[in-house]
ZAMARGU-4260 file (C-alpha; in steps of 0.2 Angstrom, whole numbers, plus 5000, padded with zeros to 4 digits):
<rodrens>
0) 4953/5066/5169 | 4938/5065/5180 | 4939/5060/5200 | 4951/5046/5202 | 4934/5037/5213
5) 4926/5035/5194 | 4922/5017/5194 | 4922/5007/5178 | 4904/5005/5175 | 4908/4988/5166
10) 4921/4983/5182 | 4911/4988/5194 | 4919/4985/5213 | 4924/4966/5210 | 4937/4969/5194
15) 4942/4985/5196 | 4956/4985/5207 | 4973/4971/5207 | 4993/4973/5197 | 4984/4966/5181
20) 4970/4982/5179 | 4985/4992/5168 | 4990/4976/5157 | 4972/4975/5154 | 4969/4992/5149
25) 4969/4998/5129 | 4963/5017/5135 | 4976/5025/5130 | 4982/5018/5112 | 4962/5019/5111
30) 4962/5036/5108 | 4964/5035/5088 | 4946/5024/5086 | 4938/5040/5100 | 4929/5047/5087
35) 4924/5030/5079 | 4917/5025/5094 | 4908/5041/5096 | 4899/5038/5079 | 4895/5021/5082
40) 4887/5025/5100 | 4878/5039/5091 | 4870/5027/5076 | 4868/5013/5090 | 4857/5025/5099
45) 4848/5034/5086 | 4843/5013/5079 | 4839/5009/5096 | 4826/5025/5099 | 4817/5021/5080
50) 4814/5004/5084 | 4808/5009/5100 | 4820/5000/5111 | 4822/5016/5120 | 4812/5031/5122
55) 4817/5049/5112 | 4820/5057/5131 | 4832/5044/5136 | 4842/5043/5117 | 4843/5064/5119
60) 4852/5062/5134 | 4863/5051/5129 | 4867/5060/5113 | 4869/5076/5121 | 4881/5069/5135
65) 4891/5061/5118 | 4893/5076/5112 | 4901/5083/5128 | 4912/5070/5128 | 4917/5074/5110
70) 4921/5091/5114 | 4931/5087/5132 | 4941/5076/5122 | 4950/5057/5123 | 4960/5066/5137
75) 4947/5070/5149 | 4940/5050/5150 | 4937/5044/5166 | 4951/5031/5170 | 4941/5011/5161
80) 4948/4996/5154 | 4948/5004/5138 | 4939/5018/5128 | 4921/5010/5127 | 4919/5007/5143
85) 4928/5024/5148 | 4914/5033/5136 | 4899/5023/5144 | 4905/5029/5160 | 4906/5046/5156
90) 4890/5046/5148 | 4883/5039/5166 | 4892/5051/5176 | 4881/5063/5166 | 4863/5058/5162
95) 4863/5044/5176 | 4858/5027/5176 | 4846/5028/5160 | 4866/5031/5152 | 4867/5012/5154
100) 4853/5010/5141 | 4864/5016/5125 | 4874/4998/5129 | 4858/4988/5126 | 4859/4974/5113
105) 4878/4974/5108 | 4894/4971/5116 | 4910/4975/5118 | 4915/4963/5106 | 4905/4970/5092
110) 4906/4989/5095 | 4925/4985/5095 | 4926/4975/5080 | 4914/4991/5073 | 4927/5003/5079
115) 4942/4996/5072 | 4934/4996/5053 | 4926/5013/5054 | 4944/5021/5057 | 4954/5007/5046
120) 4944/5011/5032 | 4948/5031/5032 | 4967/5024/5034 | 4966/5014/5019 | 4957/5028/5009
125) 4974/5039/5014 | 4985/5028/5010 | 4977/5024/4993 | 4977/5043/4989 | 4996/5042/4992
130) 5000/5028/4982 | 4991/5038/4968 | 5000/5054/4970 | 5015/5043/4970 | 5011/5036/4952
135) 5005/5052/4947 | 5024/5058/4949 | 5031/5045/4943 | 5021/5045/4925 | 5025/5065/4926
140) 5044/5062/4926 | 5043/5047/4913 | 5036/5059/4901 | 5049/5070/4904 | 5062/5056/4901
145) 5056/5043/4888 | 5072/5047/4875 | 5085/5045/4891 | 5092/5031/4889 | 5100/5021/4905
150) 5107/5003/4909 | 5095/4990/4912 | 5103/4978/4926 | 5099/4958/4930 | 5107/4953/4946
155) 5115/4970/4946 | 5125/4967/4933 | 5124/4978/4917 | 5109/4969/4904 | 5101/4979/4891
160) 5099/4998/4887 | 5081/5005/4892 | 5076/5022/4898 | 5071/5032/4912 | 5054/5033/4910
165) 5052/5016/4904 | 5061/5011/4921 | 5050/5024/4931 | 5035/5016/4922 | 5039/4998/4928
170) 5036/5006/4947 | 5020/5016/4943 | 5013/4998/4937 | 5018/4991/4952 | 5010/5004/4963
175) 4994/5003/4953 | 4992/4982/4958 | 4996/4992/4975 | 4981/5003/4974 | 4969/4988/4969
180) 4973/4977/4984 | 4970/4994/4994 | 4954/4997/4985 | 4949/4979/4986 | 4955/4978/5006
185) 4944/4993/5007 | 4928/4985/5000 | 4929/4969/5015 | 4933/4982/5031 | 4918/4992/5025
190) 4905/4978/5033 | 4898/4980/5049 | 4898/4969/5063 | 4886/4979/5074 | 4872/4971/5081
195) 4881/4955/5082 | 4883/4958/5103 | 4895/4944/5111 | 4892/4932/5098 | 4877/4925/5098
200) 4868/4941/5092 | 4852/4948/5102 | 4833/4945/5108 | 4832/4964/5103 | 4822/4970/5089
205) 4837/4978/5080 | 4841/4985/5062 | 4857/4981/5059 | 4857/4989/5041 | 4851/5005/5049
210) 4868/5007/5060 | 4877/5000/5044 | 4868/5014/5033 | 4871/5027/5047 | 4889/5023/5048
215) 4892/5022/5029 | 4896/5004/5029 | 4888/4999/5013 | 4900/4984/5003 | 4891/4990/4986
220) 4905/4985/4977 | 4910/4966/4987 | 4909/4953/4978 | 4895/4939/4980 | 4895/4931/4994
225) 4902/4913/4993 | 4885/4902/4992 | 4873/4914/4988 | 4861/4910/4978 | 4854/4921/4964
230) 4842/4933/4968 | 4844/4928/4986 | 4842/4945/5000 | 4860/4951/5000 | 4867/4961/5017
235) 4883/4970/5008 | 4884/4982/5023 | 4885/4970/5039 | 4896/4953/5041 | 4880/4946/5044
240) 4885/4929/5055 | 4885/4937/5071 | 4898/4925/5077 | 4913/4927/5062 | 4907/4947/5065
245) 4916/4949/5080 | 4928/4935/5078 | 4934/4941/5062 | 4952/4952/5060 | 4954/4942/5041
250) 4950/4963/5037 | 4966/4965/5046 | 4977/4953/5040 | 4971/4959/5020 | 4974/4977/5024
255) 4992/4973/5031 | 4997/4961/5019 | 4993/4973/5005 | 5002/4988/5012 | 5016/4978/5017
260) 5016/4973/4997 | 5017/4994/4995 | 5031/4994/5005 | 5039/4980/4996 | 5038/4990/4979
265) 5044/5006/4988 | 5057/4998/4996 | 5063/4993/4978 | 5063/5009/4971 | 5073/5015/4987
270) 5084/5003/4984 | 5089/5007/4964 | 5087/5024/4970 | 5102/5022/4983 | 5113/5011/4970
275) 5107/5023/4957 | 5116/5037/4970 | 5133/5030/4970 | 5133/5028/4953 | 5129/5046/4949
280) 5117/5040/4940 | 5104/5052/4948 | 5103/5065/4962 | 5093/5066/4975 | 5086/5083/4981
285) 5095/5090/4998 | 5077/5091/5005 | 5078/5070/5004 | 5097/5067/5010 | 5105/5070/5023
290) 5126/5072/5029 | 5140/5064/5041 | 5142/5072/5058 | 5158/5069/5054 | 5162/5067/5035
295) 5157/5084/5028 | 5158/5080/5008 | 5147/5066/5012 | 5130/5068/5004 | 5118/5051/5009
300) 5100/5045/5002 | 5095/5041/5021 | 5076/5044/5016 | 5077/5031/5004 | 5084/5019/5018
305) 5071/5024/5028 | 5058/5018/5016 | 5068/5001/5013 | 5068/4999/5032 | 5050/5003/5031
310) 5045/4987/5024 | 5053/4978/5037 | 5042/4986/5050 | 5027/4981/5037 | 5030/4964/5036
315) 5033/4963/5054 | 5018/4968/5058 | 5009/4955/5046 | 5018/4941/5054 | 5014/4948/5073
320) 4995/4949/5066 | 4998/4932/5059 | 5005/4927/5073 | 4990/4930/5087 | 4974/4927/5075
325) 4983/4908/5070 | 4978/4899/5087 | 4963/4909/5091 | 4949/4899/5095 | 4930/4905/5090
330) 4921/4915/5096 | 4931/4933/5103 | 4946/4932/5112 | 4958/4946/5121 | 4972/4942/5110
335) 4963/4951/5097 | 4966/4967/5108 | 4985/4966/5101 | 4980/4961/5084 | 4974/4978/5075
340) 4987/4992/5082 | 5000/4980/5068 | 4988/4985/5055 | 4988/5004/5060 | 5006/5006/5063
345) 5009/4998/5047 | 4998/5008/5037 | 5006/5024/5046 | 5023/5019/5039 | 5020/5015/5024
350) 5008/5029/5020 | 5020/5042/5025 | 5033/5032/5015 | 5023/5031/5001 | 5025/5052/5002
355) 5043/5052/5004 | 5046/5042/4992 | 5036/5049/4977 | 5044/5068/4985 | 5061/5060/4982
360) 5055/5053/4962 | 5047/5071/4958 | 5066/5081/4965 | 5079/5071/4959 | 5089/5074/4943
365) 5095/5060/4931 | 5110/5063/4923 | 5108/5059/4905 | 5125/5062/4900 | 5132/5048/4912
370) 5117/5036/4910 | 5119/5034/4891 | 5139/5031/4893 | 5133/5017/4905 | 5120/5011/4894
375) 5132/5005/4882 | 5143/4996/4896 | 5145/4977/4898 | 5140/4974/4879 | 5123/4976/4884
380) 5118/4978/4865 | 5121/4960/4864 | 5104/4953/4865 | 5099/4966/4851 | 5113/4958/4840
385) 5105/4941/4843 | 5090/4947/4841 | 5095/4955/4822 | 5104/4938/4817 | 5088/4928/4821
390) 5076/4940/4811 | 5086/4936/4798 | 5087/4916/4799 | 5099/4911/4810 | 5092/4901/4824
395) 5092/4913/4841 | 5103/4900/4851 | 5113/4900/4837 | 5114/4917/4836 | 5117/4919/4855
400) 5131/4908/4855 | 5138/4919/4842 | 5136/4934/4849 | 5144/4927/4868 | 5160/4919/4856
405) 5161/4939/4850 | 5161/4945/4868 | 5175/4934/4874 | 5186/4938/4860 | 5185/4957/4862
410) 5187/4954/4881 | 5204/4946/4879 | 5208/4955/4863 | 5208/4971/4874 | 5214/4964/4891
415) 5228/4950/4883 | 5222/4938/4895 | 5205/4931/4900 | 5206/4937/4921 | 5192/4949/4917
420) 5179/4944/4905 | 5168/4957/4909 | 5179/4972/4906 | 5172/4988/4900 | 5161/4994/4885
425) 5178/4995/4875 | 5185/4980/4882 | 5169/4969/4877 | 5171/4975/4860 | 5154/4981/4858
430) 5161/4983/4839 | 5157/4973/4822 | 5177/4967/4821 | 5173/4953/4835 | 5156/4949/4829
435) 5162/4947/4811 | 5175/4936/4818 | 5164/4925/4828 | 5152/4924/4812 | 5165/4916/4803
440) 5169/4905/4814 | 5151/4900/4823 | 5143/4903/4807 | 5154/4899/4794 | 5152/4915/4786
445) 5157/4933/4787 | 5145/4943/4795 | 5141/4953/4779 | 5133/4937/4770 | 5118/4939/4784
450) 5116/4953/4788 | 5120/4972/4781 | 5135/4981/4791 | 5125/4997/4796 | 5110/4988/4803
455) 5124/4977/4814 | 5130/4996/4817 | 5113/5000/4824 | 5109/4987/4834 | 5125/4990/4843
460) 5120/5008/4849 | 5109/5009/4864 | 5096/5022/4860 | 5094/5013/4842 | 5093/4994/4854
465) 5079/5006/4863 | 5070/5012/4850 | 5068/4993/4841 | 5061/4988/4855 | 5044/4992/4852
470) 5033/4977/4858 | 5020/4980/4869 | 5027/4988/4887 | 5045/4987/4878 | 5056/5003/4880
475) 5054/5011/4864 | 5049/5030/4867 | 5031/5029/4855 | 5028/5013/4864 | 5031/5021/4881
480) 5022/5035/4877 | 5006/5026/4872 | 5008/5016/4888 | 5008/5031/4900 | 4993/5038/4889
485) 4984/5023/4897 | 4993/5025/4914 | 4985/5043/4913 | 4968/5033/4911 | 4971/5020/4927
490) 4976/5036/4937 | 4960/5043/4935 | 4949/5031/4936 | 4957/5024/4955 | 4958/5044/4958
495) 4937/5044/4953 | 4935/5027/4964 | 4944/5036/4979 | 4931/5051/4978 | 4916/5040/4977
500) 4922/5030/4992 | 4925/5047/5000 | 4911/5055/4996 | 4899/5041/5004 | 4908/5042/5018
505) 4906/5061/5020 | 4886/5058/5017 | 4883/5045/5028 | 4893/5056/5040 | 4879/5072/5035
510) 4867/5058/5038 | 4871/5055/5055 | 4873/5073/5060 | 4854/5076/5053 | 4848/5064/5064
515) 4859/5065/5079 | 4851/5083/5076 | 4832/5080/5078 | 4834/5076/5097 | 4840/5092/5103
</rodrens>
């Protein structure tokens, strides 16, 4: 830290001292947009010297005295109300007063708003690339599994046989609508507000597309702005009112909303995972469980409860951000000083359990042998049944009545009494006895006259119900197949869309280190 008599150069004497200088103060969670402001103090600088606002010797200084600060670290700030202010210091203690100049035409409020993108964005990126690593596993262990038939549950009770990968798929879909809200989220942080100053923008001959090229904010890929006209000059790469550009945190409340809808989906798949567990239906790697301190045979999911828990924090955050940008009036307020650290920490969460989640998926082993015993459980072929009848003419509410008469007959055939309808596979009478019997007397028939015995058979095994199932996204394994053929294809293309955000980023980065460069 430098000399505790380091006076806030936005402060001064007047404001400086008093109880409320460490409520006020953001330096310290500051220190993860330090390097943004740093890049955005060095494009500001380098605009303001090619538009003449200030001269090369002055913008050298500045620059140079940056680049101390870089290398001193967050750590080594002088004591300020937050870390732009604690930079503009610093570069004062070192060039002198002509430091003051790199503050000239913007604000606090802009270079904050500026700050908070330039570091969301990179945020977002990562936690795009995760989701994508996370669907990458879950297609490779589909493939592996698209003949493993399991039970499909409504309200956790047992519904209709499917398969591993057919489940597994249903979650890589989900995580792909994931990584287009990201991916869209993306597209509305990457605008700059810079130039905008306090609100009301500048007298200053500024080139607010300059800082937004040198910074890499670029919007290529945003949608038209509402009301533009055709052909009319389009400003992709700032939020061009100047006073939404400093008032807006709608950025926030997209890219929290959208990893909270991550974490939702995670938090689903944690939670089969878990009832999947107990059921011994699958096994989780050691690497992602955990034991009792005082039951030793005890082996529990606690990673995947972590990522269910990890949604609440998630969509905690979203309602806190909600919760302080509802009320605010136009144009900056200090509230917004508590709105973004909820966006960060949630995208830390859920990023990391995006990770632990997909490491869970790529460890675990299924049990085949038990899941296709429970597949047949609960009658869960039932629907196939109904489904046969009514391709051959009977009306499907027909049929279904028949085939629910057939159930309850088996369950108190087997049981001699009706106190568990549900009974097991056996109990249900997942046989063609209690559906020939229920034909004759729903249908008025025997079974035989509608349909033939052995496709009755077949539609009463699970992994035949699978296999029948071939409608587009159904279970069957060809159909799944060609579905992760084309999950193959979405993969890549948000893995390519990931890179080319990446890489522009990286340029306009090179950019400007080239022209931070020529004043040396």
């Amino acid at each position: 830290m430098a000399d505790e008599g380091s006076e806030d150069v936005v402060r001064r004497e007047r404001f400086s001292g008093g109880p409320a200088r460490g409520f006020l103060s953001s330096l310290a969670a500051d220190e993860r947009i330090f390097a943004a402001d740093l890049a955005v103090d060095r494009a500001h600088v380098v605009m303001l010297e090619e538009q003449g606002i200030i001269d090369d010797g002055d913008a050298g200084a500045i620059l140079e005295a940056l680049d101390d600060i870089e290398s001193a670290g967050h750590s080594a700030l002088p004591d300020g109300e937050d870390v732009h202010a604690a930079i503009e210091t610093a570069v004062i203690e070192r060039v002198g007063e002509r430091g003051g100049r790199m503050h000239t035409a913007r604000s606090r409020n802009d270079e904050v708003a500026t700050c908070i993108r330039y570091r969301l964005r990179e945020d977002v990126l990562n936690a795009v690339e995760t989701a994508i690593e996370a669907r990458e596993v879950l297609a490779e262990v589909a493939a592996e599994h698209t003949e493993t038939v399991m039970p499909g549950f409504t309200h956790l009770q047992p519904a209709q046989p499917t398969t591993v990968a057919h489940y597994l798929q249903s979650y890589e879909s989900a995580l792909a609508r994931d990584t287009e809200r990201l991916l869209d989220a993306y597209e509305r942080i990457n605008r700059s507000p810079l130039g905008a100053a306090a609100f009301a923008g500048t007298p200053f001959d500024i080139d607010r597309e300059r800082t937004a090229e040198l910074l890499g904010f670029d919007g290529s890929s945003a949608s038209v702005a509402s009301g533009a006209s055709p052909g009319a000059e389009r400003r992709d790469g700032v939020v061009e009112n100047s006073m939404d550009a400093v008032s807006a945190r709608d950025f926030l409340v997209e890219t929290t909303g959208a990893v909270a809808a991550l974490a939702t989906t995670l938090s689903g798949l944690a939670e089969d995972l878990v009832v999947f567990s107990n059921k011994d239906y699958v096994e989780l790697s050691d690497d992602y469980s955990s034991t009792s301190s005082i039951m030793p045979q005890k082996k529990n999911p606690d990673t995947m409860e972590l990522v269910r828990g990890a949604a609440g924090d998630a969509a905690a955050g979203l309602n806190a951000l909600l919760s302080i940008l509802k009320g605010l009036p136009r144009a900056y307020n200090r509230d917004l000083q508590r709105a973004h650290p909820h966006a960060f920490e949630a995208v830390d969460a859920v990023t990391e359990a995006t990770a632990v989640a997909a490491g869970a998926v790529a460890t675990a082993e299924w049990s085949e042998e038990t899941l296709a015993t429970a597949a047949g459980e609960g009658f869960s072929t039932a629907t196939g049944v109904a489904d046969l009848l009514a391709m051959h003419g009977v009306p499907f509410r027909t049929a279904h009545e028949m085939v629910a008469n057939a159930t309850q007959r088996a369950a108190e055939r087997s049981s001699g009494e009706r106190s568990d309808p549900r009974g097991s596979a056996a109990e249900q009478g997942a046989d063609y006895e209690a559906l020939d019997a229920a034909a004759q007397d729903i249908l008025g028939t025997p079974l035989a006259e509608r349909v033939d015995r052995d496709a009755v058979e077949a539609a009463l095994d699970p992994a035949e119900s699978v296999a029948s199932r071939d409608s587009v996204g159904g279970p069957a394994p060809e159909t799944v197949a060609a579905a992760l053929a084309r999950v193959e294809d979405g993969i890549a293309a948000d893995t390519e869309a990931l890179a080319t955000r990446r890489e522009a980023l990286e340029d306009a980065e090179a950019t400007l280190r080239e022209e931070v460069a020529t004043y040396a």
